[in-house]
C-alpha positions as CSV (number, residue, x, y, z in Angstrom):
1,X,-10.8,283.4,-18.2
2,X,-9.9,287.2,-18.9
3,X,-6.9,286.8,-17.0
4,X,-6.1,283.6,-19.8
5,X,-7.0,285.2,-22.8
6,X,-5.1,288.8,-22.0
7,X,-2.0,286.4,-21.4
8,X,-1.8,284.6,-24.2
9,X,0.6,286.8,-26.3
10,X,3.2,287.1,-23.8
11,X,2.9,283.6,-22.8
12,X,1.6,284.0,-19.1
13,X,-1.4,282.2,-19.4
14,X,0.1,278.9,-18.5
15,X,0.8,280.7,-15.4
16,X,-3.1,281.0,-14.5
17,X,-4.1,278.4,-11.8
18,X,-5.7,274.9,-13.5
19,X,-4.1,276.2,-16.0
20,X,-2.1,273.1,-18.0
21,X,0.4,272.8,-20.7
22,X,0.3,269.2,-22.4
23,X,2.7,268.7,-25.4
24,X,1.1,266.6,-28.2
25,X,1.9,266.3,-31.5
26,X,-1.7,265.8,-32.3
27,X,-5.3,266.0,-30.5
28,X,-9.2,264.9,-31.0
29,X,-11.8,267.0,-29.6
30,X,-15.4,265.1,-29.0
31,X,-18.4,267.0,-27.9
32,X,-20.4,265.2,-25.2
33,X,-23.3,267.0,-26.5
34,X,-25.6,266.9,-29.3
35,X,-25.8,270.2,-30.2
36,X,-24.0,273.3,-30.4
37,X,-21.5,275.8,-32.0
38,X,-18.0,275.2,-33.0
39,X,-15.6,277.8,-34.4
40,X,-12.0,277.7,-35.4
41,X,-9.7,280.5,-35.8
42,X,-13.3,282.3,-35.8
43,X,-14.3,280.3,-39.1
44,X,-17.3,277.9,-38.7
45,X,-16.9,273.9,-38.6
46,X,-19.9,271.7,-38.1
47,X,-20.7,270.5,-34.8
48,X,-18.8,267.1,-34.2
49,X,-15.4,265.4,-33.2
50,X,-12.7,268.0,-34.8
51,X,-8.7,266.8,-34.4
52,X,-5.5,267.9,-35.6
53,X,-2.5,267.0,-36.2
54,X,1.0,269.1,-36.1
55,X,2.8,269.3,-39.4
56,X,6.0,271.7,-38.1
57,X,8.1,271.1,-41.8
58,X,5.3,271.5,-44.0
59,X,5.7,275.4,-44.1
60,X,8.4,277.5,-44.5
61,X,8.1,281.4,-43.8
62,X,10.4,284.0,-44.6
63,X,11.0,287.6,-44.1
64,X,12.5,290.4,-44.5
């Protein structure tokens, strides 16, 4: 798992064995437990089925 996390910025965590790149263009997440603790992006969200969808033109950012 270290060796995951400490290669996400570069990208070499889908290099890790069992490790699996699938494109979607959106995802659902269901808990096969009753209880626990959810966070996303390190924010809170109740304990449930959480999905998302990928929205690529609905921001813009520039810089200079």
């Amino acid at each position: 798992m270290l060796q995951f996390l400490l290669g996400l910025s570069s990208g070499a965590h889908l290099l890790v064995p069992n490790a699996e790149m699938i494109p979607v263009t959106a995802f659902r997440l269901v808990p096969e437990t009753s209880g626990g603790h959810i966070t996303v992006d390190g924010e809170d969200v109740d304990y449930g089925p959480i999905q998302a969808e990928m929205m690529p033109s609905l921001v813009n950012v520039m810089s200079m």
